[in-house]
N, CA, C and O atoms as a GROMACS GRO file, in nm:
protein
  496
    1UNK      N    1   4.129  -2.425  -5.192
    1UNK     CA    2   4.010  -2.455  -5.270
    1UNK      C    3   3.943  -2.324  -5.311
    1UNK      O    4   3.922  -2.230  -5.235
    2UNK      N    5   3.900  -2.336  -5.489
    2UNK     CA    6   3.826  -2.170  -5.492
    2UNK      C    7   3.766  -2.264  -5.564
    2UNK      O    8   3.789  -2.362  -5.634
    3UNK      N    9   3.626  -2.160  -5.495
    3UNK     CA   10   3.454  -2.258  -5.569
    3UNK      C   11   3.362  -2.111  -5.599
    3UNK      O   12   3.356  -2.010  -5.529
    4UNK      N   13   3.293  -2.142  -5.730
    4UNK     CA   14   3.236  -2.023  -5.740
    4UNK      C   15   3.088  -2.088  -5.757
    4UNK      O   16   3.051  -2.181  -5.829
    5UNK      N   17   3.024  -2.017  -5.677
    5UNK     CA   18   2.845  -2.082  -5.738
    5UNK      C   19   2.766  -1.925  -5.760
    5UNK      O   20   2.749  -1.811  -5.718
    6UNK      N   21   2.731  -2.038  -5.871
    6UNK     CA   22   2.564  -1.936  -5.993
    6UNK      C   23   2.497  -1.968  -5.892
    6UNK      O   24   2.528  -2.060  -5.816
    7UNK      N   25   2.373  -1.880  -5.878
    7UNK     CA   26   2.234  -1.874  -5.838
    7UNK      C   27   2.201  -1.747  -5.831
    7UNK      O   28   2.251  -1.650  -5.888
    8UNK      N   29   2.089  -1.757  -5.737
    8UNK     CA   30   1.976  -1.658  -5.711
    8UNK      C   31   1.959  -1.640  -5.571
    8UNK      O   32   1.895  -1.729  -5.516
    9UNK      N   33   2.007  -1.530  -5.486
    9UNK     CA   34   1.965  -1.547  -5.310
    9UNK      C   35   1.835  -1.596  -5.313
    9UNK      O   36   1.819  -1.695  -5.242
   10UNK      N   37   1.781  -1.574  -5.348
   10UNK     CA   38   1.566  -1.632  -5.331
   10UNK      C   39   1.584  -1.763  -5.326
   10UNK      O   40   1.513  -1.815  -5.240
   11UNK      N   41   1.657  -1.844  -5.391
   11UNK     CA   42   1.679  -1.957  -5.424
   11UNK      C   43   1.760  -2.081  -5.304
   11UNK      O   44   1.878  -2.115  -5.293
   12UNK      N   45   1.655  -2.118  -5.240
   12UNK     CA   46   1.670  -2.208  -5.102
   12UNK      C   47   1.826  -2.305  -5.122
   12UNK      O   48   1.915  -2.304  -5.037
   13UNK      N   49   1.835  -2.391  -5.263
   13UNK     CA   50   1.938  -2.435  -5.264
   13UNK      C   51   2.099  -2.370  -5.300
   13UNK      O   52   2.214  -2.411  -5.311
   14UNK      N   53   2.043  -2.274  -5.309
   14UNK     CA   54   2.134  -2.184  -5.357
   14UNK      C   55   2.220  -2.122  -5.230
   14UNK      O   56   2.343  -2.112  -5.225
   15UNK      N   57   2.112  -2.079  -5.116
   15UNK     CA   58   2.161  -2.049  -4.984
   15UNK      C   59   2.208  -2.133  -4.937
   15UNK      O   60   2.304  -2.112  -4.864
   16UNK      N   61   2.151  -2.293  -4.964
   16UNK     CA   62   2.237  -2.391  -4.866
   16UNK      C   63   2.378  -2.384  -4.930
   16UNK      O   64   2.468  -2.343  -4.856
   17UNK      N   65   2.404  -2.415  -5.040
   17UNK     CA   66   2.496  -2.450  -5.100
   17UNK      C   67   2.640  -2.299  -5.027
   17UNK      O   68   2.750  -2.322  -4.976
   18UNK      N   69   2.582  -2.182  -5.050
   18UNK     CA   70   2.678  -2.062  -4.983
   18UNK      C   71   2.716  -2.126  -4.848
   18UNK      O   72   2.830  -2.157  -4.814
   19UNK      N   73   2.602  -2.142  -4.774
   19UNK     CA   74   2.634  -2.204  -4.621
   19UNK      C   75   2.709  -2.282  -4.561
   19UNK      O   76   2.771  -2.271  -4.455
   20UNK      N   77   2.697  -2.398  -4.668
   20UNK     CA   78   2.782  -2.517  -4.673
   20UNK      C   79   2.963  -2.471  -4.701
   20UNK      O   80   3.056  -2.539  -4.661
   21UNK      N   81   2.970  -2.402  -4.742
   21UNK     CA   82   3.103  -2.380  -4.809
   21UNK      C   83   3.152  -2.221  -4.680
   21UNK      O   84   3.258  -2.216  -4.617
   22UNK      N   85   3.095  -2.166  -4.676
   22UNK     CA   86   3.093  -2.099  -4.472
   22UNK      C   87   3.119  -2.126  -4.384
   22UNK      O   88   3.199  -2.073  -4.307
   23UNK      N   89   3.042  -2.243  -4.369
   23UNK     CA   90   3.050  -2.292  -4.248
   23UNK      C   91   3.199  -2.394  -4.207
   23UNK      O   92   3.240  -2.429  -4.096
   24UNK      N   93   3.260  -2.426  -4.356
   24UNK     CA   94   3.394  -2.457  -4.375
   24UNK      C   95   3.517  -2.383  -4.396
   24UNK      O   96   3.634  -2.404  -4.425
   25UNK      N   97   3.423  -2.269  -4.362
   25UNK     CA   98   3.564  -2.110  -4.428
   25UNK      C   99   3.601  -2.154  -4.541
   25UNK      O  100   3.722  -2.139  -4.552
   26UNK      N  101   3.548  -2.210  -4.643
   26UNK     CA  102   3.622  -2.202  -4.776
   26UNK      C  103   3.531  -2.081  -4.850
   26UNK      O  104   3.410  -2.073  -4.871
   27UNK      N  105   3.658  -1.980  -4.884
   27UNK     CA  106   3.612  -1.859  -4.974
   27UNK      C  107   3.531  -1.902  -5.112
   27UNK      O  108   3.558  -1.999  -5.182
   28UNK      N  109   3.433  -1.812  -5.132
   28UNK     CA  110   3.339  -1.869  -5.189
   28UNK      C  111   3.316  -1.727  -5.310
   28UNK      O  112   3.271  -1.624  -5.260
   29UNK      N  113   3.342  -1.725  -5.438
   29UNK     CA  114   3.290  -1.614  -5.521
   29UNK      C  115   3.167  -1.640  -5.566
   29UNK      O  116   3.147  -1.741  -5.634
   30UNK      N  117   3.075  -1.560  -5.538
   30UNK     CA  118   2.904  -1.595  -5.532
   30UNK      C  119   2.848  -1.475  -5.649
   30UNK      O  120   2.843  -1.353  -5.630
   31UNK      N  121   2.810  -1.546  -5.765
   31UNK     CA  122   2.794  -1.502  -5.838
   31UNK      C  123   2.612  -1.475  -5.855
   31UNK      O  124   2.551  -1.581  -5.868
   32UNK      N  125   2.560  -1.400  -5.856
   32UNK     CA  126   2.405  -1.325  -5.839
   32UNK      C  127   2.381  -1.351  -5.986
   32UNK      O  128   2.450  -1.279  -6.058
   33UNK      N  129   2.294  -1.441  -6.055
   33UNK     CA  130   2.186  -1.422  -6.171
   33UNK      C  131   2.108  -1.350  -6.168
   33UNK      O  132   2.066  -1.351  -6.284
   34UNK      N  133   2.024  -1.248  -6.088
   34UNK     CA  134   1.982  -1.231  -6.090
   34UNK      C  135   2.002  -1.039  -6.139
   34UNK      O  136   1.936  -0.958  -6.204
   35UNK      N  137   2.139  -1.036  -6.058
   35UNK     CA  138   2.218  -0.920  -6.081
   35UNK      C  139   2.306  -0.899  -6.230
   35UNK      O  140   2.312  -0.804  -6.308
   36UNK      N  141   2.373  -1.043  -6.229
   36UNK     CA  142   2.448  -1.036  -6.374
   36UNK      C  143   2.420  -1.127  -6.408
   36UNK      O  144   2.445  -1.226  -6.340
   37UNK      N  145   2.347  -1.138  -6.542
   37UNK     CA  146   2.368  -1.294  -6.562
   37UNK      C  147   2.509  -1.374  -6.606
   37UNK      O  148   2.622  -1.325  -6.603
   38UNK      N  149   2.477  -1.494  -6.644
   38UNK     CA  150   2.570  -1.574  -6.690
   38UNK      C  151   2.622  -1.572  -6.797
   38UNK      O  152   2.564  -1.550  -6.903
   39UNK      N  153   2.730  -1.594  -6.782
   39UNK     CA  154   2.791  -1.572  -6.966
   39UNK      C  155   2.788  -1.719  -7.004
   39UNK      O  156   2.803  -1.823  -6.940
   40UNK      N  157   2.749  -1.677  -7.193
   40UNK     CA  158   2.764  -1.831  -7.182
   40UNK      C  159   2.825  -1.974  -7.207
   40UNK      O  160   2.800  -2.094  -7.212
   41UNK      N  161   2.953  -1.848  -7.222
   41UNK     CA  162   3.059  -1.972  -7.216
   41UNK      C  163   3.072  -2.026  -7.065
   41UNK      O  164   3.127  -2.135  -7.051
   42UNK      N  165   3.033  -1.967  -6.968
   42UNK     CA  166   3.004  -2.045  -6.876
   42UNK      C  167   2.912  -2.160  -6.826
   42UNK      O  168   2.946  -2.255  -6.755
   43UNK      N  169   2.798  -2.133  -6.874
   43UNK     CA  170   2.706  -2.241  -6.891
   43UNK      C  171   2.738  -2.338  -6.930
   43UNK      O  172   2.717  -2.441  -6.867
   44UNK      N  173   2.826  -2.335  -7.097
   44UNK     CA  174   2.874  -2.429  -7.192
   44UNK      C  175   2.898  -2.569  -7.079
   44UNK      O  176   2.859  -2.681  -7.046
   45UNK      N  177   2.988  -2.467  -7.055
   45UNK     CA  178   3.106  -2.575  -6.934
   45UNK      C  179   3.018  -2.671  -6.902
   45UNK      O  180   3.040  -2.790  -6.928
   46UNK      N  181   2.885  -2.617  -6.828
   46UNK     CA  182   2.780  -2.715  -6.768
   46UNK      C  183   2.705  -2.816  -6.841
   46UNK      O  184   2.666  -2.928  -6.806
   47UNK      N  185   2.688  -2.732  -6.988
   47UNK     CA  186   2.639  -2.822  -7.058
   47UNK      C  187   2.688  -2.920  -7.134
   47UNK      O  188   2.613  -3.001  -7.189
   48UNK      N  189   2.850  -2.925  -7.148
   48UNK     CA  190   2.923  -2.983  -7.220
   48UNK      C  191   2.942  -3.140  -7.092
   48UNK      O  192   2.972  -3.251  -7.136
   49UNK      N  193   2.921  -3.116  -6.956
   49UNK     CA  194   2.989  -3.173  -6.838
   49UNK      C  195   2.860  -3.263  -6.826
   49UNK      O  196   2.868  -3.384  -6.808
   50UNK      N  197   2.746  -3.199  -6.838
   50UNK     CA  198   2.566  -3.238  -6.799
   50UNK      C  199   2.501  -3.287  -6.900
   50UNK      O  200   2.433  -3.389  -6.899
   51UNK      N  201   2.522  -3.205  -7.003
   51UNK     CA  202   2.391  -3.195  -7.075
   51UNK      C  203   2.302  -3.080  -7.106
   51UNK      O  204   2.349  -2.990  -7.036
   52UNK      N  205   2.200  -3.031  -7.171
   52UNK     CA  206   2.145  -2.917  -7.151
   52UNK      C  207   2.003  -2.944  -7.048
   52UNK      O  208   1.943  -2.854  -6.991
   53UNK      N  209   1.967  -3.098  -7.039
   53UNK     CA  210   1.866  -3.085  -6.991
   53UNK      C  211   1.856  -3.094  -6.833
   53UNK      O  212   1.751  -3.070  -6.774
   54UNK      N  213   1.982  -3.132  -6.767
   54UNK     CA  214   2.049  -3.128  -6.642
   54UNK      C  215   1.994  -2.992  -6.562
   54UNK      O  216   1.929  -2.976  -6.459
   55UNK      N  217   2.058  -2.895  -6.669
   55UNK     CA  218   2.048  -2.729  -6.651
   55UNK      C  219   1.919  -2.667  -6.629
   55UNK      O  220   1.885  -2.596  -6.534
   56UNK      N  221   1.849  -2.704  -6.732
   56UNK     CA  222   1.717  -2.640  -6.722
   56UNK      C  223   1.615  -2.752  -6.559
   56UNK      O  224   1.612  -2.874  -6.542
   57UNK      N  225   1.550  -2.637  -6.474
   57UNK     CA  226   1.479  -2.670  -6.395
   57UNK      C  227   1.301  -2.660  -6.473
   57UNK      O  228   1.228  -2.565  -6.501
   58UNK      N  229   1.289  -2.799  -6.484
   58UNK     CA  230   1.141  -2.785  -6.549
   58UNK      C  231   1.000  -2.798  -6.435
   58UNK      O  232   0.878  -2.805  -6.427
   59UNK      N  233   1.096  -2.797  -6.379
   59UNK     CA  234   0.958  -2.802  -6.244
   59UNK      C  235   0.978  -2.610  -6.156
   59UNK      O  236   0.948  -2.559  -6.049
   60UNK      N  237   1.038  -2.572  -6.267
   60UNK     CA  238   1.028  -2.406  -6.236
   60UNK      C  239   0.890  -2.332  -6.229
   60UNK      O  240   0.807  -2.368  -6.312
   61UNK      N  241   0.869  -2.270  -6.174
   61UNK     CA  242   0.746  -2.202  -6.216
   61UNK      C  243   0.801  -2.087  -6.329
   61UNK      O  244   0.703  -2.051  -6.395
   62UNK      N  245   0.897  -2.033  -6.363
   62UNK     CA  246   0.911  -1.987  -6.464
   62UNK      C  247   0.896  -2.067  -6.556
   62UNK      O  248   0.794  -2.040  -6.619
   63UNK      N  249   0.950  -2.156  -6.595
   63UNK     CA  250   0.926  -2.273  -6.673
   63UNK      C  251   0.774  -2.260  -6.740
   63UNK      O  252   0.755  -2.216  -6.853
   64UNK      N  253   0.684  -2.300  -6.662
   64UNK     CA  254   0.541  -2.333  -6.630
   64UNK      C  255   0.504  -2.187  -6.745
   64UNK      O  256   0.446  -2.193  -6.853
   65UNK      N  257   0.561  -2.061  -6.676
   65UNK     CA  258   0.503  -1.910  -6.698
   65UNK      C  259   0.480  -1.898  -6.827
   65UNK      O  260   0.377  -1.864  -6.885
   66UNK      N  261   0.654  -1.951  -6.900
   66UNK     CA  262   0.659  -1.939  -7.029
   66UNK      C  263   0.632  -2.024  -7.156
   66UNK      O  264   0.671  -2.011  -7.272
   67UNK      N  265   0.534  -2.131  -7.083
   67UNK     CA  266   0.502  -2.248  -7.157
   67UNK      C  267   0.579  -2.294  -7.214
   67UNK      O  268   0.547  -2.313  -7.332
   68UNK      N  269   0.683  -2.329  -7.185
   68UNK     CA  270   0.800  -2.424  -7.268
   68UNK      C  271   0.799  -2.558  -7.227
   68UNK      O  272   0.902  -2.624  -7.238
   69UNK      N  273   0.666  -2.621  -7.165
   69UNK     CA  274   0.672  -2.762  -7.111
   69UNK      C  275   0.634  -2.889  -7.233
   69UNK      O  276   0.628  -3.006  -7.197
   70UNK      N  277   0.607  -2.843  -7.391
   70UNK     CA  278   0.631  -2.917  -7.478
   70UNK      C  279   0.776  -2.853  -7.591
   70UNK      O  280   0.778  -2.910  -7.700
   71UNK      N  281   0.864  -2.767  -7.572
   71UNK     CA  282   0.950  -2.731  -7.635
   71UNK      C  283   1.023  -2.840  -7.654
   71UNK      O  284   1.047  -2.923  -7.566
   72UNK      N  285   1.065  -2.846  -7.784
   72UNK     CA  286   1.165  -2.890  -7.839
   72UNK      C  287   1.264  -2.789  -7.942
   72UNK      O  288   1.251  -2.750  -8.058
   73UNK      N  289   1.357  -2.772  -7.847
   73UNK     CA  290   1.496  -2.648  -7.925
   73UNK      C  291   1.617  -2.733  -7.948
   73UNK      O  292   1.644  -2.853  -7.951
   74UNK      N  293   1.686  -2.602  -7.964
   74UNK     CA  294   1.820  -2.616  -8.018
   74UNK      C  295   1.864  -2.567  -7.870
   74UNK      O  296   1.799  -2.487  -7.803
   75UNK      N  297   2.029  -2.652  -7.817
   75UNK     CA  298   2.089  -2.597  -7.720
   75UNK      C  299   2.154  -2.486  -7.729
   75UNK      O  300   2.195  -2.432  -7.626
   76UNK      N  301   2.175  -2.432  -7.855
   76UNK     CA  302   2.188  -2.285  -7.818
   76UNK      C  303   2.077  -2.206  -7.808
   76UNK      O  304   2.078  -2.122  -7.718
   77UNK      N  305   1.980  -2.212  -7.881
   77UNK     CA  306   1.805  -2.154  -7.814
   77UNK      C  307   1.798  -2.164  -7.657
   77UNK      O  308   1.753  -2.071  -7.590
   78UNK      N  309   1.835  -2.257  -7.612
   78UNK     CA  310   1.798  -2.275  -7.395
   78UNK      C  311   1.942  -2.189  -7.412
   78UNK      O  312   1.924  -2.074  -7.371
   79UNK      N  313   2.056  -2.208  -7.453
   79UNK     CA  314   2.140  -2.163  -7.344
   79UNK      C  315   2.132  -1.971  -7.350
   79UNK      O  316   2.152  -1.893  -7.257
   80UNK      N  317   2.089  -1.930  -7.522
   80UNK     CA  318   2.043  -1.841  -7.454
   80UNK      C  319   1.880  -1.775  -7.375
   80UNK      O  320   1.850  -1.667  -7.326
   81UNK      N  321   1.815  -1.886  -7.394
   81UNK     CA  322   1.685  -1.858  -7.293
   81UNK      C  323   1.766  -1.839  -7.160
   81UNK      O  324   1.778  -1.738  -7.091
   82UNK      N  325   1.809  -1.941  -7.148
   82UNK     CA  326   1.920  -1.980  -6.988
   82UNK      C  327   1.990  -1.842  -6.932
   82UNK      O  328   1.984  -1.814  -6.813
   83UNK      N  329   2.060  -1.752  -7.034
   83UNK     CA  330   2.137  -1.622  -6.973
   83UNK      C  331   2.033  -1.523  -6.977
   83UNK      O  332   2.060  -1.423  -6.911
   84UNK      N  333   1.893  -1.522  -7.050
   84UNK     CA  334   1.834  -1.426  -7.072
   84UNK      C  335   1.737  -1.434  -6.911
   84UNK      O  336   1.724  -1.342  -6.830
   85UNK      N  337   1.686  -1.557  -6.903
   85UNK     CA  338   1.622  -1.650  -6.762
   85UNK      C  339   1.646  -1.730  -6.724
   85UNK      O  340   1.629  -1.844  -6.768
   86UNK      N  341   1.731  -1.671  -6.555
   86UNK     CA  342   1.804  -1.750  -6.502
   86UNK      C  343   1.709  -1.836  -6.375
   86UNK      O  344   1.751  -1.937  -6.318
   87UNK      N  345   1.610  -1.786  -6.355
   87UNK     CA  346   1.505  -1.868  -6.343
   87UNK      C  347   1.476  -2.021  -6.359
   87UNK      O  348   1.427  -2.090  -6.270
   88UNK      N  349   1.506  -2.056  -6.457
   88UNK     CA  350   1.480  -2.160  -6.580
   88UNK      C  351   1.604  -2.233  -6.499
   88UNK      O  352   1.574  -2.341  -6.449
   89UNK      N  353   1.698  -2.201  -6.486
   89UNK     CA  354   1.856  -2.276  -6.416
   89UNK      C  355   1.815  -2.400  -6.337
   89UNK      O  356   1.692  -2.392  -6.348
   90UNK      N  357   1.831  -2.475  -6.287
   90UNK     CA  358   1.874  -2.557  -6.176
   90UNK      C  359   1.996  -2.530  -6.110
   90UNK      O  360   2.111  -2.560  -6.140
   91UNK      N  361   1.935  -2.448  -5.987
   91UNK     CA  362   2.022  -2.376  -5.897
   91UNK      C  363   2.079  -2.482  -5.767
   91UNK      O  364   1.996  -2.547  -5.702
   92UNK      N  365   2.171  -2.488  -5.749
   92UNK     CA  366   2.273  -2.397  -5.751
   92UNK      C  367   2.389  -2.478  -5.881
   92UNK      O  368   2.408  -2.599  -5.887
   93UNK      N  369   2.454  -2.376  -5.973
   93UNK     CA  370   2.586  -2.443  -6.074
   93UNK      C  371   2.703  -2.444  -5.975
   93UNK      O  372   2.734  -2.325  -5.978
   94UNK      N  373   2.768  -2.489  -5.907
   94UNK     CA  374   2.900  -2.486  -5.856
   94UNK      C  375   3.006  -2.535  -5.932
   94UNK      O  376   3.006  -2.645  -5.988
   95UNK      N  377   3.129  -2.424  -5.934
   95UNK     CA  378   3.219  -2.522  -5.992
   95UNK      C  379   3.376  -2.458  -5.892
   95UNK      O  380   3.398  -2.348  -5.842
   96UNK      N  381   3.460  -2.588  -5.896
   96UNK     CA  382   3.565  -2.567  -5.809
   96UNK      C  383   3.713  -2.635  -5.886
   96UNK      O  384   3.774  -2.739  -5.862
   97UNK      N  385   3.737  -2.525  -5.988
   97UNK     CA  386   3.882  -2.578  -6.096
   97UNK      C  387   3.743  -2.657  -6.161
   97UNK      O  388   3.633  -2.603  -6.159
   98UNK      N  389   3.764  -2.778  -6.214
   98UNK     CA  390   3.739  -2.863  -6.310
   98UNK      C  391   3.617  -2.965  -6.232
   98UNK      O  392   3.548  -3.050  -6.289
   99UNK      N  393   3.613  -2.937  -6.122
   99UNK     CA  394   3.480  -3.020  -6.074
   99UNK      C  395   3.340  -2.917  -6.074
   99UNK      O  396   3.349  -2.799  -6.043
  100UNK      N  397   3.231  -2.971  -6.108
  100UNK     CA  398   3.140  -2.924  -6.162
  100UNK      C  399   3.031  -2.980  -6.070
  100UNK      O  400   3.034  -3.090  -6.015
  101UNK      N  401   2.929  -2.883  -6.062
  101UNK     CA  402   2.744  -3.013  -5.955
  101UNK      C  403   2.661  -2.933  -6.004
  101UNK      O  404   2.694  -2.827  -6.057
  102UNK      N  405   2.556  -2.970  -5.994
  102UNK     CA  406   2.409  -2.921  -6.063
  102UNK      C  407   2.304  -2.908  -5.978
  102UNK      O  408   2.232  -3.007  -5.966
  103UNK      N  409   2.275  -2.807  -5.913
  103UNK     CA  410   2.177  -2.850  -5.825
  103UNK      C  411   2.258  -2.833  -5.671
  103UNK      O  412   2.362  -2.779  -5.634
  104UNK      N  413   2.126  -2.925  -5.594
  104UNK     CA  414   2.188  -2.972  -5.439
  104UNK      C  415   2.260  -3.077  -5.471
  104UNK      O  416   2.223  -3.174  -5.538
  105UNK      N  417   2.396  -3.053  -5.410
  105UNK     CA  418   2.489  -3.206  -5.434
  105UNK      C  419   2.580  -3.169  -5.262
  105UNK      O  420   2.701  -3.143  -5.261
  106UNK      N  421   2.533  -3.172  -5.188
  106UNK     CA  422   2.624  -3.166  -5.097
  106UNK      C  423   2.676  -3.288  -5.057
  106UNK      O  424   2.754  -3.245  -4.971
  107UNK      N  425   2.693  -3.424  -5.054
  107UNK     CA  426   2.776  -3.510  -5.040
  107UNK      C  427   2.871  -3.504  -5.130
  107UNK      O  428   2.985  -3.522  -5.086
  108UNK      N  429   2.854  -3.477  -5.283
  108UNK     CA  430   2.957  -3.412  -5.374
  108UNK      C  431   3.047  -3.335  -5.282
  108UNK      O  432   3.160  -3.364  -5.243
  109UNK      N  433   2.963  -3.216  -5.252
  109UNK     CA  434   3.092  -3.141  -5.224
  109UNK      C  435   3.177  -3.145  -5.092
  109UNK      O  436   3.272  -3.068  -5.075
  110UNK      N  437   3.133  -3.249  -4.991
  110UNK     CA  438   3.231  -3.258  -4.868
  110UNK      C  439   3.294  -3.402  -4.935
  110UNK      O  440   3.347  -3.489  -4.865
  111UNK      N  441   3.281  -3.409  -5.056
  111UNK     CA  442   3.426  -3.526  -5.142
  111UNK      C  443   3.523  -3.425  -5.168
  111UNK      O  444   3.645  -3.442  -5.170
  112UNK      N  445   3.438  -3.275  -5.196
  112UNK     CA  446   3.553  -3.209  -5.283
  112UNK      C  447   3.669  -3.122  -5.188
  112UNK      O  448   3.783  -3.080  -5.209
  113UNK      N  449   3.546  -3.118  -5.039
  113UNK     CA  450   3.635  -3.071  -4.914
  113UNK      C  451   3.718  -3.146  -4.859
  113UNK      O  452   3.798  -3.109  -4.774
  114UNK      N  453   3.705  -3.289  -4.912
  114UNK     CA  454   3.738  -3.376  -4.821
  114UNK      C  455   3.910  -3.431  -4.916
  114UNK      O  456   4.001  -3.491  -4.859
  115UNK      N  457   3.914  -3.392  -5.058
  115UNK     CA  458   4.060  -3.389  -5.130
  115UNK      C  459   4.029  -3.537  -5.202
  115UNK      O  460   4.123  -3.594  -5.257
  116UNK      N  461   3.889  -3.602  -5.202
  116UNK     CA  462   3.882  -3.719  -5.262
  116UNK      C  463   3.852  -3.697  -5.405
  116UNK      O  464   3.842  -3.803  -5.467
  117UNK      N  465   3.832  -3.583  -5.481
  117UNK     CA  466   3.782  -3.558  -5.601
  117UNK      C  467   3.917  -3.496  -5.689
  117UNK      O  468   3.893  -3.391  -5.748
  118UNK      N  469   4.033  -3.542  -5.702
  118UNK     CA  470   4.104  -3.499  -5.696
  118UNK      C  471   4.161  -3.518  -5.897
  118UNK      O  472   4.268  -3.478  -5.944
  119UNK      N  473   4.058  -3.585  -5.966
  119UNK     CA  474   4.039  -3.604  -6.087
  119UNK      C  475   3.897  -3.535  -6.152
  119UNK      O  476   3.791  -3.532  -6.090
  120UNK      N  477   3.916  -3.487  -6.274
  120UNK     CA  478   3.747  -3.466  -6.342
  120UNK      C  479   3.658  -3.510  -6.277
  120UNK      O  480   3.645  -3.630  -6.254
  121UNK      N  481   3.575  -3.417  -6.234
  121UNK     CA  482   3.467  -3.554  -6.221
  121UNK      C  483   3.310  -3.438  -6.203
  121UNK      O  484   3.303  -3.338  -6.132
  122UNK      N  485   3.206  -3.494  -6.290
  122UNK     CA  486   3.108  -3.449  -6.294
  122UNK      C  487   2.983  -3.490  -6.247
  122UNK      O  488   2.931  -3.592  -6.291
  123UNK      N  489   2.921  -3.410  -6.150
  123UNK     CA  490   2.767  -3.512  -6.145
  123UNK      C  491   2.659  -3.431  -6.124
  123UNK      O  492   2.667  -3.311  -6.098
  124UNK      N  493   2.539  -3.507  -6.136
  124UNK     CA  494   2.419  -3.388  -6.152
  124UNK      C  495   2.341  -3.428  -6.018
  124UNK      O  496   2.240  -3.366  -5.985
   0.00000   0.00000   0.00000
């Protein structure tokens, strides 16, 4: 199993989500937003799997900072707000091959430890 998760160390679900995948010894490539952001054909992935509004965390206080709580855009406007402020994310993005989660999904992912996800499958 190779799983790579977006986030932010500051970011509480973000640590669980590393932990979770540790505490199972499954190698984990942990990718820092905060250090690099996201490219965004990576995002795509998320947004093509989610949605764009999945992605964006509107109960961010960045969110809040930059007054975007009546915006109405274009999804390429968020996705690049999204690589520019990764803030704005709903942390943690995990993805493992072709399975995808948004957020905290840890019953998701002891399906995906567990070899039951073994088709597409997306959830937020």
């Amino acid at each position: 199993m190779n799983v790579q998760v977006f986030g932010i160390r500051k970011s509480a679900p973000t640590r669980d989500a590393l932990r979770f995948f540790a505490e199972r010894r499954i190698p984990v490539h942990f990718a820092d937003l905060s250090v690099r952001p996201a490219q965004p054909g990576e995002l795509r992935r998320f947004v093509q799997a989610f949605g764009m509004a999945a992605l964006v965390d509107v109960s961010s206080a960045r969110y809040r900072d930059l007054g975007l709580g009546v915006s109405l855009r274009s999804d390429d406007w968020w996705l690049t707000r999204l690589v520019e402020e990764p803030l704005l994310l709903r942390m943690p993005l995990v993805r493992s091959g072709k399975l995808l989660s948004v957020g905290p999904a840890t019953e998701q992912w002891k399906e995906w430890v567990a070899g039951r996800s073994s088709k597409f499958e997306v959830r937020g």
